[in-house]
Biopython code that builds the backbone (N, CA, C, O; Angstrom):
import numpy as np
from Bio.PDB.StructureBuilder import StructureBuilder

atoms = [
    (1, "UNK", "N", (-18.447, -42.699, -42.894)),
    (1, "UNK", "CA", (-17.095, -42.202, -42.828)),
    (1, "UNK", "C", (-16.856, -41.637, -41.424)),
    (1, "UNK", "O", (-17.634, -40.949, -40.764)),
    (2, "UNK", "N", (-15.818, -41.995, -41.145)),
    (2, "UNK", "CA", (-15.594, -41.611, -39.517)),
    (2, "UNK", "C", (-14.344, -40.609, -39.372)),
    (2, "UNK", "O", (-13.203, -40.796, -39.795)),
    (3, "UNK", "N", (-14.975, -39.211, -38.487)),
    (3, "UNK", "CA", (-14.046, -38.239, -38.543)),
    (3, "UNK", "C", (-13.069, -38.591, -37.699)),
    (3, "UNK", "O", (-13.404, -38.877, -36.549)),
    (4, "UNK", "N", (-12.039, -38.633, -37.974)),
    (4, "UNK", "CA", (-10.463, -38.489, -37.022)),
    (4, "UNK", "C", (-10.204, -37.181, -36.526)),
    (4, "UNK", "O", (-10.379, -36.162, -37.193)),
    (5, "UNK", "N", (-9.611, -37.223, -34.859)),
    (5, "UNK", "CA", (-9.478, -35.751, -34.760)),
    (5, "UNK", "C", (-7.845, -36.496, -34.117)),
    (5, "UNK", "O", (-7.741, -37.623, -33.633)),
    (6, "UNK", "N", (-6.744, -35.508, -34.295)),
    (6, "UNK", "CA", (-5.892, -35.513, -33.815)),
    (6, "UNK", "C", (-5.558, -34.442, -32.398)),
    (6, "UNK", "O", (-5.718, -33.222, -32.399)),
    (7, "UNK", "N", (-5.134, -35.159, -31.407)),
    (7, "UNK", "CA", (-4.902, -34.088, -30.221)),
    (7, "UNK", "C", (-3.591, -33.956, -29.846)),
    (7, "UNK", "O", (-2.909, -34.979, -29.906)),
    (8, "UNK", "N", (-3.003, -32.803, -29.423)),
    (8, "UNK", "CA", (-1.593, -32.681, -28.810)),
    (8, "UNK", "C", (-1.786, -32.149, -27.842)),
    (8, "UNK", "O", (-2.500, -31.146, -27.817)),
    (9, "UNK", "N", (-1.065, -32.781, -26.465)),
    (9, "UNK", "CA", (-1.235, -32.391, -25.121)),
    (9, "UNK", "C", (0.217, -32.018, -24.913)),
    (9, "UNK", "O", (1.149, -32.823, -24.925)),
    (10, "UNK", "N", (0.308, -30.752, -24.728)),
    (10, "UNK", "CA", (1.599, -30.226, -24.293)),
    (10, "UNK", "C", (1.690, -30.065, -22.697)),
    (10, "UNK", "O", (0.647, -29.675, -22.172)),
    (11, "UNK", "N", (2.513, -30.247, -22.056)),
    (11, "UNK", "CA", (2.649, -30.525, -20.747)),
    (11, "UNK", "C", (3.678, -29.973, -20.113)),
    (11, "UNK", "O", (4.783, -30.333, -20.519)),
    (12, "UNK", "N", (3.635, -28.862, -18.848)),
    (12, "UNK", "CA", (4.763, -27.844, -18.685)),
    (12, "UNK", "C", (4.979, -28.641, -17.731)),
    (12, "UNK", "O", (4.097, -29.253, -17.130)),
    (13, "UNK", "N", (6.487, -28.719, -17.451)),
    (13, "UNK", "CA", (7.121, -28.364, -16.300)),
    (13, "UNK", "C", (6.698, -28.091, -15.099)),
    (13, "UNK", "O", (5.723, -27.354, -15.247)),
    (14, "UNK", "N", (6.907, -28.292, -13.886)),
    (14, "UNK", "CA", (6.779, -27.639, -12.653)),
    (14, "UNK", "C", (7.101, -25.914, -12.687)),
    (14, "UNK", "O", (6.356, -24.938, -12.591)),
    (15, "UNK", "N", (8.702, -26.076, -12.885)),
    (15, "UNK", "CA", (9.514, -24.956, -13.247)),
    (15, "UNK", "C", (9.150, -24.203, -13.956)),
    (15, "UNK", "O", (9.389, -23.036, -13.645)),
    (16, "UNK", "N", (8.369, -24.465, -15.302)),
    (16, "UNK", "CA", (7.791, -23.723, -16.004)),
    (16, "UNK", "C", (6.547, -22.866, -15.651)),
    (16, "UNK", "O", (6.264, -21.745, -16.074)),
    (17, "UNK", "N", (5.874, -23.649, -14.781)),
    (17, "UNK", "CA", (4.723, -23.441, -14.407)),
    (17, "UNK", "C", (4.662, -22.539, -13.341)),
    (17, "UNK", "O", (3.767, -21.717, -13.146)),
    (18, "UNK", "N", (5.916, -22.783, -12.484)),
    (18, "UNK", "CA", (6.217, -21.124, -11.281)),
    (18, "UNK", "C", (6.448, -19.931, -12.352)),
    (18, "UNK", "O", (5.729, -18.938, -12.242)),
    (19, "UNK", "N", (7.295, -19.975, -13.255)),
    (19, "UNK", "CA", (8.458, -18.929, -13.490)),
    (19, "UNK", "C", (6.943, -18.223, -14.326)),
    (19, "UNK", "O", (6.738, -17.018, -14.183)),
    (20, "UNK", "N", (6.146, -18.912, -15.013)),
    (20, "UNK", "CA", (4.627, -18.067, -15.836)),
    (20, "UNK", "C", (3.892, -17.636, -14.619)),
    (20, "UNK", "O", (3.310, -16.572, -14.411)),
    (21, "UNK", "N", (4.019, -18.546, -13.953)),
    (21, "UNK", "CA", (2.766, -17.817, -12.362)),
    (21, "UNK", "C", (3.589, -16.453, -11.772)),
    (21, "UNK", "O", (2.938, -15.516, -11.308)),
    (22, "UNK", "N", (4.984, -16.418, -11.824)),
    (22, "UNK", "CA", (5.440, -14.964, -10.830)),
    (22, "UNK", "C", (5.449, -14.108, -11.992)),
    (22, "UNK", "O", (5.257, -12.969, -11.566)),
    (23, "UNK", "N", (5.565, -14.090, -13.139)),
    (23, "UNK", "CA", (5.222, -13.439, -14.133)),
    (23, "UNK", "C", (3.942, -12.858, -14.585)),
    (23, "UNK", "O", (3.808, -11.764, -15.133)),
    (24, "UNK", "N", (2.707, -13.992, -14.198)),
    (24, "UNK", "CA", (1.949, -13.354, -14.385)),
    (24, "UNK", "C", (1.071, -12.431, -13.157)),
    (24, "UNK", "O", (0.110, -11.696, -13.380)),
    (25, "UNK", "N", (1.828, -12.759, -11.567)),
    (25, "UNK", "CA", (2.031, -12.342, -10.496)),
    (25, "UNK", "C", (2.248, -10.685, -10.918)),
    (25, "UNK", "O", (1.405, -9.799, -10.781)),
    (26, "UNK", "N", (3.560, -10.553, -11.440)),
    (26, "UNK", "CA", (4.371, -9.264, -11.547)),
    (26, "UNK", "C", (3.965, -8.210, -12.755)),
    (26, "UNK", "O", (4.450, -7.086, -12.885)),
    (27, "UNK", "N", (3.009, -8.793, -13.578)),
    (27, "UNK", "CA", (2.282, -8.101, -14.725)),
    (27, "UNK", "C", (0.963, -7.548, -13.967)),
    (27, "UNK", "O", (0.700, -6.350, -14.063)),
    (28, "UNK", "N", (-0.112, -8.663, -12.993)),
    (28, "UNK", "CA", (-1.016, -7.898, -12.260)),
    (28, "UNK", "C", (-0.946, -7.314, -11.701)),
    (28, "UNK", "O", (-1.913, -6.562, -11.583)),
    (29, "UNK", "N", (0.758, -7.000, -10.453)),
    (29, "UNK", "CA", (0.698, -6.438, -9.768)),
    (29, "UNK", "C", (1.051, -4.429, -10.387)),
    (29, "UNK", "O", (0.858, -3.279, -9.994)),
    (30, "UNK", "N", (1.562, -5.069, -11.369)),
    (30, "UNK", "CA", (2.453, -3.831, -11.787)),
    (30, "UNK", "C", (0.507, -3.034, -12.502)),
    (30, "UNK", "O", (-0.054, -2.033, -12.058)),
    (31, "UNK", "N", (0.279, -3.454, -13.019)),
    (31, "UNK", "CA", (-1.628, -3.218, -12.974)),
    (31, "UNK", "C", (-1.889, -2.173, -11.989)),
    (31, "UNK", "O", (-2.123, -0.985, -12.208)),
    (32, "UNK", "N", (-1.804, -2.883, -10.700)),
    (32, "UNK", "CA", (-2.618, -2.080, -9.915)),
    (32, "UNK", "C", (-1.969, -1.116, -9.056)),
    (32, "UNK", "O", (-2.454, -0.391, -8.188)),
    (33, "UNK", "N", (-0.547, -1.271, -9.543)),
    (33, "UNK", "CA", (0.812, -0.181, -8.654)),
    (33, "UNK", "C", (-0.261, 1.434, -7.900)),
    (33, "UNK", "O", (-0.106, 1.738, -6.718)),
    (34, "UNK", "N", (-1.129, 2.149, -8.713)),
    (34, "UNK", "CA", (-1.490, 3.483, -8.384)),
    (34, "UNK", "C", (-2.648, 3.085, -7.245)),
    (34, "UNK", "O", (-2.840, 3.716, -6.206)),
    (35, "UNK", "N", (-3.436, 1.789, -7.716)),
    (35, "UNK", "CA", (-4.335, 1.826, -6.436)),
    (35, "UNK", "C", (-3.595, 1.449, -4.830)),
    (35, "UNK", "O", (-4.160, 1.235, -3.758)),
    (36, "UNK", "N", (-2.437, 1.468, -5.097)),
    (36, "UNK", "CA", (-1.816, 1.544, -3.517)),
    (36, "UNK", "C", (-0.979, 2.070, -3.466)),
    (36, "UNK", "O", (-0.205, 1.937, -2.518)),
    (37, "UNK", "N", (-0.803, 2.746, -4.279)),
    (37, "UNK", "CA", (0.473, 3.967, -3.963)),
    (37, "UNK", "C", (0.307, 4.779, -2.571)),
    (37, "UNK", "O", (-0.748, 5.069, -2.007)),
    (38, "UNK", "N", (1.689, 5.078, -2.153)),
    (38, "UNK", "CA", (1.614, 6.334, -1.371)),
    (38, "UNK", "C", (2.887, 7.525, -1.405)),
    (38, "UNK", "O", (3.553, 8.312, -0.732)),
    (39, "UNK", "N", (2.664, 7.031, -2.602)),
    (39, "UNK", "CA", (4.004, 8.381, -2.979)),
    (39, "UNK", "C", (3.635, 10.205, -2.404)),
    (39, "UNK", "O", (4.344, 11.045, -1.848)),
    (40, "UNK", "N", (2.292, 10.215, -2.844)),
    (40, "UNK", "CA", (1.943, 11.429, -2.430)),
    (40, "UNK", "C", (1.651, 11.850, -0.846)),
    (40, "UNK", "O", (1.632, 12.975, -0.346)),
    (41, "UNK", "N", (1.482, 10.856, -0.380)),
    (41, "UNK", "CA", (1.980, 11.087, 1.307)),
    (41, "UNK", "C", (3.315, 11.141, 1.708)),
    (41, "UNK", "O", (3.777, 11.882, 2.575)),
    (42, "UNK", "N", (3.938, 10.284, 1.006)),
    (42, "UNK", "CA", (5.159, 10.398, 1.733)),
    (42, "UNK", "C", (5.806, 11.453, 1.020)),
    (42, "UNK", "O", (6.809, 11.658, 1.705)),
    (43, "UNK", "N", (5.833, 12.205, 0.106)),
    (43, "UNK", "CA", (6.216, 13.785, -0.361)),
    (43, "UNK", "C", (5.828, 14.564, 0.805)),
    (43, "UNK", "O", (6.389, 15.331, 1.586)),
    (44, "UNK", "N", (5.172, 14.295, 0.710)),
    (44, "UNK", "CA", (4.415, 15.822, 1.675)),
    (44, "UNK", "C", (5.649, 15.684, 3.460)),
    (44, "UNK", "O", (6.272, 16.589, 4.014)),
    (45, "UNK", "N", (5.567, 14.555, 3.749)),
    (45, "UNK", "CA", (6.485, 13.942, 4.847)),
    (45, "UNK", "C", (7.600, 14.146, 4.461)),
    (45, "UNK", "O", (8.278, 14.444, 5.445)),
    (46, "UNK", "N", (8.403, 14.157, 3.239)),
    (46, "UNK", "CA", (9.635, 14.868, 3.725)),
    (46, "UNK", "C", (10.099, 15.997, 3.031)),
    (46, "UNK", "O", (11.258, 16.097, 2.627)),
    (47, "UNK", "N", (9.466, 16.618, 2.922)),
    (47, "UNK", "CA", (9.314, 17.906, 2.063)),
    (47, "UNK", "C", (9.354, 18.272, 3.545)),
    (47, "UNK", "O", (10.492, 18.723, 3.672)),
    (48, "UNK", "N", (8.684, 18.342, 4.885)),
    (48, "UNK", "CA", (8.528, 19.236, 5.964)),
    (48, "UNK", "C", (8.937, 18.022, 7.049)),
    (48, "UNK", "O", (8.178, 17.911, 8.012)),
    (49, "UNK", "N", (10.139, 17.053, 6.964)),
    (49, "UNK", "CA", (10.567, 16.352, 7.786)),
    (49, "UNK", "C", (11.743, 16.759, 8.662)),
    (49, "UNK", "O", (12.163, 16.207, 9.679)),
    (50, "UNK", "N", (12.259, 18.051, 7.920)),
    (50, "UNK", "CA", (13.753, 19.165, 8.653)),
    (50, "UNK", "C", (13.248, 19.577, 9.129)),
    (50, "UNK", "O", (13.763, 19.721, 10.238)),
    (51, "UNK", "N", (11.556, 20.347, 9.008)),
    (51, "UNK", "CA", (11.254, 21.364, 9.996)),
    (51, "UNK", "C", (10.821, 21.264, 11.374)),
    (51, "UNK", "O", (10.777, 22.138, 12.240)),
    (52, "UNK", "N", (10.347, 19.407, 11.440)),
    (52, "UNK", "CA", (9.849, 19.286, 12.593)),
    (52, "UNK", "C", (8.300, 18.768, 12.769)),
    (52, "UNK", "O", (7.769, 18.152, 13.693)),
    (53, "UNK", "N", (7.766, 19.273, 11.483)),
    (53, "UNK", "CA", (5.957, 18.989, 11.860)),
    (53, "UNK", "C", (5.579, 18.251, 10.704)),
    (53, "UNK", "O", (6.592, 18.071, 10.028)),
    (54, "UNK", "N", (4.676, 17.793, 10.226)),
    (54, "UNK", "CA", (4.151, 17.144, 10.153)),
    (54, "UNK", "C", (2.829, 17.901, 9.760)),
    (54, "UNK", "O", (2.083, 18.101, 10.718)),
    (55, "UNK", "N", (2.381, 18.374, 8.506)),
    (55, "UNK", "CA", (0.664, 18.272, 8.368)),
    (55, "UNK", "C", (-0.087, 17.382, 7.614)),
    (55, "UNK", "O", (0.081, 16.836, 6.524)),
    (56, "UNK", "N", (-1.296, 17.365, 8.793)),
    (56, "UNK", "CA", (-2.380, 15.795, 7.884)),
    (56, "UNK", "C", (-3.400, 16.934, 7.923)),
    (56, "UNK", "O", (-3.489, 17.790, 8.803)),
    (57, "UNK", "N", (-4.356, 16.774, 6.536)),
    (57, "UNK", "CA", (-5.356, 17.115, 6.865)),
    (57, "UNK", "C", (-6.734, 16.051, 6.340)),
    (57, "UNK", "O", (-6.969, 15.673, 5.193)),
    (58, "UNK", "N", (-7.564, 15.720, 7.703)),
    (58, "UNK", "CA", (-8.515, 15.081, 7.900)),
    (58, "UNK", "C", (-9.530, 15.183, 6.980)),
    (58, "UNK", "O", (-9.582, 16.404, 7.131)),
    (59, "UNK", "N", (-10.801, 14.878, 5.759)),
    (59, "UNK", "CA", (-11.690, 15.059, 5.672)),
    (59, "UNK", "C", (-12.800, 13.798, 6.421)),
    (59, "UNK", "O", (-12.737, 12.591, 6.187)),
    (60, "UNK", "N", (-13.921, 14.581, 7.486)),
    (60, "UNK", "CA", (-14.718, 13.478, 8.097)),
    (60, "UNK", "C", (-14.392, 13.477, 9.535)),
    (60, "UNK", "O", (-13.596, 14.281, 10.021)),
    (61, "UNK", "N", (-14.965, 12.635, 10.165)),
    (61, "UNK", "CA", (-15.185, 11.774, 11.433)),
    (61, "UNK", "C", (-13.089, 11.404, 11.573)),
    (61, "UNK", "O", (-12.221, 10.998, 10.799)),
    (62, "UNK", "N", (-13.170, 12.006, 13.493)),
    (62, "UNK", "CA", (-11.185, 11.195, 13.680)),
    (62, "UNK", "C", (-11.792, 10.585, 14.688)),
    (62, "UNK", "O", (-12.578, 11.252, 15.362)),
    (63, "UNK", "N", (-11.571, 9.236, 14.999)),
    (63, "UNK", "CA", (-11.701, 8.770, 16.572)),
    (63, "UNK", "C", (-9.820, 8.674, 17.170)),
    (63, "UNK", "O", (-9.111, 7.698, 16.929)),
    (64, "UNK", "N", (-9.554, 9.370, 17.605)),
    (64, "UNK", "CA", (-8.542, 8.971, 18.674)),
    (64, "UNK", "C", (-8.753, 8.323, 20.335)),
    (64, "UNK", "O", (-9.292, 8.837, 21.316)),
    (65, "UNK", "N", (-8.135, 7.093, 20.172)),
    (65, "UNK", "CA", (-8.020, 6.487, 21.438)),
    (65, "UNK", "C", (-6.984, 5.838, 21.787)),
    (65, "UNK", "O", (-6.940, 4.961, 20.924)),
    (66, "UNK", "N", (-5.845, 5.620, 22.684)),
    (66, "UNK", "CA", (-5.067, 4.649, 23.309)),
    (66, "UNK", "C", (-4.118, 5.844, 23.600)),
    (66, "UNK", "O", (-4.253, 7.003, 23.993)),
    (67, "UNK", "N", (-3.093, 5.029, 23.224)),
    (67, "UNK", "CA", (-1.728, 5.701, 23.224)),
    (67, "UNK", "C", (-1.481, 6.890, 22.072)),
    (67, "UNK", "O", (-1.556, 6.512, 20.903)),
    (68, "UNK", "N", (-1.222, 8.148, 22.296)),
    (68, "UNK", "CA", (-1.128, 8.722, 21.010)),
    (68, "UNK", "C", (0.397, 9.263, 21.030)),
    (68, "UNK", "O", (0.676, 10.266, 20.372)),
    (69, "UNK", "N", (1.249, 8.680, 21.688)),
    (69, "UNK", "CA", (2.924, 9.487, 21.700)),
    (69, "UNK", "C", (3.279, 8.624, 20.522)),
    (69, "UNK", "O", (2.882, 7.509, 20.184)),
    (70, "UNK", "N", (4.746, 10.051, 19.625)),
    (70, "UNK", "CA", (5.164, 9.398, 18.785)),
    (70, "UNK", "C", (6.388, 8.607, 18.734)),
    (70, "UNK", "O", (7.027, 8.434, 17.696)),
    (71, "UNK", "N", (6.696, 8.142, 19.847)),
    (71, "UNK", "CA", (7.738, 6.839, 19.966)),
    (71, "UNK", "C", (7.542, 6.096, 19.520)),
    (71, "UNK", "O", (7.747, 6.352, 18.334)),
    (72, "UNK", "N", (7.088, 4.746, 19.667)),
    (72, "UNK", "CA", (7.390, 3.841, 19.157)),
    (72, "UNK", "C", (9.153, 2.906, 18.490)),
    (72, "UNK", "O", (10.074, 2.873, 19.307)),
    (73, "UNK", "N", (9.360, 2.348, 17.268)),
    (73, "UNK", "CA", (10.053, 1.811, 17.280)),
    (73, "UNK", "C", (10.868, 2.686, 16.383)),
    (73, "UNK", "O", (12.077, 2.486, 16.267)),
    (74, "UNK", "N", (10.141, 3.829, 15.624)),
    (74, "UNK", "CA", (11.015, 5.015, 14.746)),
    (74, "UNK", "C", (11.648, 5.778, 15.737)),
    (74, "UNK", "O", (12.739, 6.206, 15.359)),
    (75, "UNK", "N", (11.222, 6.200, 17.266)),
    (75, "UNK", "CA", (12.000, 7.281, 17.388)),
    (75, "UNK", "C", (11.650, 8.463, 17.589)),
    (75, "UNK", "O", (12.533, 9.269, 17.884)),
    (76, "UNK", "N", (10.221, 8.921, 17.486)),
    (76, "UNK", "CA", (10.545, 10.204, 16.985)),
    (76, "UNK", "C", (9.800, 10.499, 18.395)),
    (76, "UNK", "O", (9.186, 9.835, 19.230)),
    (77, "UNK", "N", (10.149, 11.739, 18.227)),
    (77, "UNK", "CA", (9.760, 12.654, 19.604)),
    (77, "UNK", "C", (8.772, 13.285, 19.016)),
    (77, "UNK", "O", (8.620, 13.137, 17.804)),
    (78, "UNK", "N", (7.824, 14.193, 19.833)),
    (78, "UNK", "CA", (6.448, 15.011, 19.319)),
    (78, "UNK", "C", (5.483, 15.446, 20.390)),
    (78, "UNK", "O", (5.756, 15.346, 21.587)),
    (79, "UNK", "N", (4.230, 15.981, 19.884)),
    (79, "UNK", "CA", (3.589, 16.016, 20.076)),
    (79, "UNK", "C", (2.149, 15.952, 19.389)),
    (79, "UNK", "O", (2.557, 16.093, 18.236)),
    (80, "UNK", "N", (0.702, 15.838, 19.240)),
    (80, "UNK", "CA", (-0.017, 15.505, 18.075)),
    (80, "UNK", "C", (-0.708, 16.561, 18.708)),
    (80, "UNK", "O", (-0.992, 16.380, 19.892)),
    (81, "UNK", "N", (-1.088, 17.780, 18.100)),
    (81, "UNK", "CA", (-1.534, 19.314, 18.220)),
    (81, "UNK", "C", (-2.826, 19.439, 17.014)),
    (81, "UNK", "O", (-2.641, 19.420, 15.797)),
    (82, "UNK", "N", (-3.918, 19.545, 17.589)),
    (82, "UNK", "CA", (-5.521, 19.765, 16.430)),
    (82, "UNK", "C", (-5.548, 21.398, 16.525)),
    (82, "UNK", "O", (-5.672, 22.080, 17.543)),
    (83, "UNK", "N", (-5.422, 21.754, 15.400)),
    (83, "UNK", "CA", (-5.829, 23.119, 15.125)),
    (83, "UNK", "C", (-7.047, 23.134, 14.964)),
    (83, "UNK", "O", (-7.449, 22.220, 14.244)),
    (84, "UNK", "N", (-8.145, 24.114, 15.518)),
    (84, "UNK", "CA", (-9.340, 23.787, 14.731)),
    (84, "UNK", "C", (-10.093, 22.875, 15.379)),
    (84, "UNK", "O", (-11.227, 22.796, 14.908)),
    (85, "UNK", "N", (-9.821, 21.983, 16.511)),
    (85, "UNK", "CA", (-10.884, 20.724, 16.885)),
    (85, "UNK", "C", (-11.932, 21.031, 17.589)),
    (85, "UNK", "O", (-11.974, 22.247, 17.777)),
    (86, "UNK", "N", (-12.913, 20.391, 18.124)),
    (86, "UNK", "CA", (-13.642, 20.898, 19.128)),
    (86, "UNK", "C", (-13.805, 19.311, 19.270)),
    (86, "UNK", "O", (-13.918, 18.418, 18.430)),
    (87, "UNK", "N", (-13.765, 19.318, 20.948)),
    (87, "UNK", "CA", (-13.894, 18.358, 21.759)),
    (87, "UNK", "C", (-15.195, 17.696, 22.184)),
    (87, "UNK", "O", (-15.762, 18.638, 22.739)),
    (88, "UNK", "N", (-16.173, 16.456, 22.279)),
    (88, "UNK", "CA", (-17.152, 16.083, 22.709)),
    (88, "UNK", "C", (-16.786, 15.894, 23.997)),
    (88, "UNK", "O", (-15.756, 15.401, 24.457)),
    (89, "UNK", "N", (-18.083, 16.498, 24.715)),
    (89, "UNK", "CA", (-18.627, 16.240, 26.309)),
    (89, "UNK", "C", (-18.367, 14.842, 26.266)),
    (89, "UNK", "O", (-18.607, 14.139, 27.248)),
]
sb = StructureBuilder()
sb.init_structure("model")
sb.init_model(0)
sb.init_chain("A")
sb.init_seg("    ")
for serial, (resi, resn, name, xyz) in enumerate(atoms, 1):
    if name == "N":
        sb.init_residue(resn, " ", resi, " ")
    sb.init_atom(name, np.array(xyz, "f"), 0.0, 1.0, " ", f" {name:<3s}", serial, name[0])
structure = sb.get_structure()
């Protein structure tokens, strides 16, 4: 006796086949939303953006080198002031 198997091959669309891929795009991304957040930096930035300054605080090793003015293409005027640093020979 010989088993019969019946198969159905369903077959999407092109169209179909984007609109499930940015979907399933927009479900992973929405996943990992907190591992790249920066909401909590940018609070702190304009919570003290009327007053003028700006605090970062470092934990570890800073290398500063090149250009450190805050122009660029924002604008802003400044200066970058280390409370606390001590300088290598």
């Amino acid at each position: 006796m010989t088993k019969r198997v019946i198969e159905h091959e369903i077959k999407l669309e092109k169209s179909v086949k984007i609109i499930l891929g940015v979907l399933t795009f927009g479900i992973l991304a929405h996943a990992f939303v907190p591992a790249f957040s920066v909401n909590s930096a940018l609070a702190g930035v304009t919570k003290t953006l009327g007053s003028g300054t700006i605090s970062v605080r470092v934990a570890g090793p800073v290398r500063l080198s090149g250009d450190l003015g805050l122009g660029g293409k924002l604008a802003l005027g400044g200066a970058i002031k280390c409370n606390g640093c001590t300088a290598k020979p």
